[in-house]
C-alpha positions as CSV (number, residue, x, y, z in Angstrom):
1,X,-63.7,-79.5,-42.9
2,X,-66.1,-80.5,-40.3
3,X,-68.2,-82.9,-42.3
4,X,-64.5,-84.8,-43.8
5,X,-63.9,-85.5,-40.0
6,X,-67.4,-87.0,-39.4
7,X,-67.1,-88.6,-42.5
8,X,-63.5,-89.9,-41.8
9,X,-64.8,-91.1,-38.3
10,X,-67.7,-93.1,-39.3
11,X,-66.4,-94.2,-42.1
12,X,-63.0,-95.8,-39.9
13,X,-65.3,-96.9,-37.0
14,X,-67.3,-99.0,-39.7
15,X,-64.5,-100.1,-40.8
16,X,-63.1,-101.2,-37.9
17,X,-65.7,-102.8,-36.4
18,X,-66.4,-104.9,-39.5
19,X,-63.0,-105.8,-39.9
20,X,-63.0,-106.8,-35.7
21,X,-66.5,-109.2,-37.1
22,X,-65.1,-110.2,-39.9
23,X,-61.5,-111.8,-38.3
24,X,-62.5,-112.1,-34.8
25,X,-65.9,-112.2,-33.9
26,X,-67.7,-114.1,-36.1
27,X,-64.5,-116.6,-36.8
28,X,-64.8,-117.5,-33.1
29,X,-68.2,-117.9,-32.6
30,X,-68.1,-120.4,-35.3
31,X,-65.2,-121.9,-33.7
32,X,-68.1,-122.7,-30.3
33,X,-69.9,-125.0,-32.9
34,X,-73.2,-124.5,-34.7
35,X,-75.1,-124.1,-31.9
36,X,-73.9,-122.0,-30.0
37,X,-72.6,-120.1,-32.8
38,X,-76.6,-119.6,-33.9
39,X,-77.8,-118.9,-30.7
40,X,-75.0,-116.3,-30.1
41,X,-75.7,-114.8,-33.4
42,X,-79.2,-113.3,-32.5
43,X,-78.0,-110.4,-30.0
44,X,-74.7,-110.0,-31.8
45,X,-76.7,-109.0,-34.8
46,X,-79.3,-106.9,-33.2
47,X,-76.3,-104.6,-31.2
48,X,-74.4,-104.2,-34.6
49,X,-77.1,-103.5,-37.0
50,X,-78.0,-100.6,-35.4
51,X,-74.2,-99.4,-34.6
52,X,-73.1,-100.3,-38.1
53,X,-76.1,-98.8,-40.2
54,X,-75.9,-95.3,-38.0
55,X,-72.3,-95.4,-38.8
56,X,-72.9,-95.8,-42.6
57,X,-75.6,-93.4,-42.4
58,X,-73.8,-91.0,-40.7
59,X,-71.0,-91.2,-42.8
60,X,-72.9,-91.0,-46.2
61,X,-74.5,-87.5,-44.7
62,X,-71.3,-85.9,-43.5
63,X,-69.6,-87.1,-47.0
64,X,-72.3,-85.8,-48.7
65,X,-72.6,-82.7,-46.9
66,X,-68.3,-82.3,-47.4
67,X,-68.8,-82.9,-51.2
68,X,-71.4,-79.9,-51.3
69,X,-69.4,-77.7,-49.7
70,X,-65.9,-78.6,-51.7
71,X,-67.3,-80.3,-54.9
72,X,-64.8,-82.9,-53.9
73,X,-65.4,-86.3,-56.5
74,X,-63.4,-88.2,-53.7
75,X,-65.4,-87.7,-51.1
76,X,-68.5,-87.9,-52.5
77,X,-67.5,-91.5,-53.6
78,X,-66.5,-92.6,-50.3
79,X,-70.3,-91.7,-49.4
80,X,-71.5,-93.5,-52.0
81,X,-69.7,-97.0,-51.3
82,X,-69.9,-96.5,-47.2
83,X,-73.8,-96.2,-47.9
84,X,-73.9,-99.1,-50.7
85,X,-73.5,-101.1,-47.2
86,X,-76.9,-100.7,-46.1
87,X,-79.0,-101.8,-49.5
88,X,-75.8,-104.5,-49.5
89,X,-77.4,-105.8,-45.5
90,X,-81.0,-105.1,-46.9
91,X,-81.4,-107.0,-49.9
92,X,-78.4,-109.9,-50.0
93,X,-77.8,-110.4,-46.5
94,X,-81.3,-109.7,-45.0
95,X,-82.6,-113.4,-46.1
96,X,-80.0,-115.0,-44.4
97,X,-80.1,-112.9,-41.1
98,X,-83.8,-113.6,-41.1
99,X,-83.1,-117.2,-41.1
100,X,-80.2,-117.3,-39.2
101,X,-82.9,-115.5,-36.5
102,X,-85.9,-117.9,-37.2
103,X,-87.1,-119.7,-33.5
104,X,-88.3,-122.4,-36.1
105,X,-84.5,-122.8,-37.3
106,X,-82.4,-125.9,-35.8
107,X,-79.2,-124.3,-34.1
108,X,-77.4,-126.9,-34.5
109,X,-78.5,-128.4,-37.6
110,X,-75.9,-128.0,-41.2
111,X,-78.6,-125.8,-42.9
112,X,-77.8,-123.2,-39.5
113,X,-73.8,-123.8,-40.1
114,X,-74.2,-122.8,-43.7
115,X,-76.1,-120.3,-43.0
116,X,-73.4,-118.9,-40.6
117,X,-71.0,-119.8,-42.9
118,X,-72.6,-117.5,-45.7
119,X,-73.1,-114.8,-43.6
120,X,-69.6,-114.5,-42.6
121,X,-68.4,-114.4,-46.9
122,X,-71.4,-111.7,-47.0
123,X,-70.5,-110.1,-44.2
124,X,-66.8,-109.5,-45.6
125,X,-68.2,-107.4,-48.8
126,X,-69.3,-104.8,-46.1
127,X,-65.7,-104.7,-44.6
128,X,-64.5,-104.2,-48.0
129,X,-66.9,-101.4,-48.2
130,X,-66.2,-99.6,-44.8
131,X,-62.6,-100.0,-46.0
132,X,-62.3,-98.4,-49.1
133,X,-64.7,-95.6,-47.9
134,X,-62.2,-95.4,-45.1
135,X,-59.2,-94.8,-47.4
136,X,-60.3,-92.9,-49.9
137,X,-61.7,-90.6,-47.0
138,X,-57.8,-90.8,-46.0
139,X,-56.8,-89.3,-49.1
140,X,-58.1,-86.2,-48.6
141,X,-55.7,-83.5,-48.0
């Protein structure tokens, strides 16, 4: 029962945090213009990344851990899509965050609000993901 919990908990503070990103955060930092918006984005990203990947991490290892123990196909998928998050940040987003955090990049230029722009629509598939982790978690009796 223990690793459900840590699984449940991760799984909901991922999702909650990405949903506060997704609708609040990053929709008013856009609202401060590109440029501040860009330059805002550097230690916003650095502080999440690391809260949001141990949360996924986390999660995957107590759902992983709770599927061994019950053989539960429920859990074992919410794992699967909570961790899908991290190969999700590595692979689609990780281009855009590394020029999003380029010195050489001009803050306030339109390739910088496009760029922000893009990463907030990519940034919503991990929402998605901490959700539905977080409700099939919430299934579990």
């Amino acid at each position: 029962m223990m690793f459900e919990i840590i699984a449940l908990l991760a799984a909901g503070l991922f999702a909650g945090a990405a949903i506060y990103v997704t609708f609040v955060e990053h929709p008013a930092r856009l609202e401060c213009g590109t440029a501040l918006a860009a330059t805002e984005f550097a230690p916003s990203y650095r502080r999440a990344s690391v809260m949001q990947g141990s949360l996924s991490i986390l999660g995957f290892l107590a759902g992983l851990g709770a599927y061994v123990q019950h053989r539960s196909l429920l859990v074992l998928a919410a794992a699967i899509v909570l961790i899908l998050a991290v190969p999700f940040t590595l692979v689609v987003i990780f281009p855009t965050n590394k020029r999003l955090l380029d010195p050489a990049l001009d803050q306030s230029s339109s390739e910088a609000a496009a760029l922000l722009r893009r990463w907030g629509y990519l940034h919503a598939v991990r929402t998605v993901l901490g959700c539905v982790s977080f409700v099939l978690l919430a299934q579990q009796p």
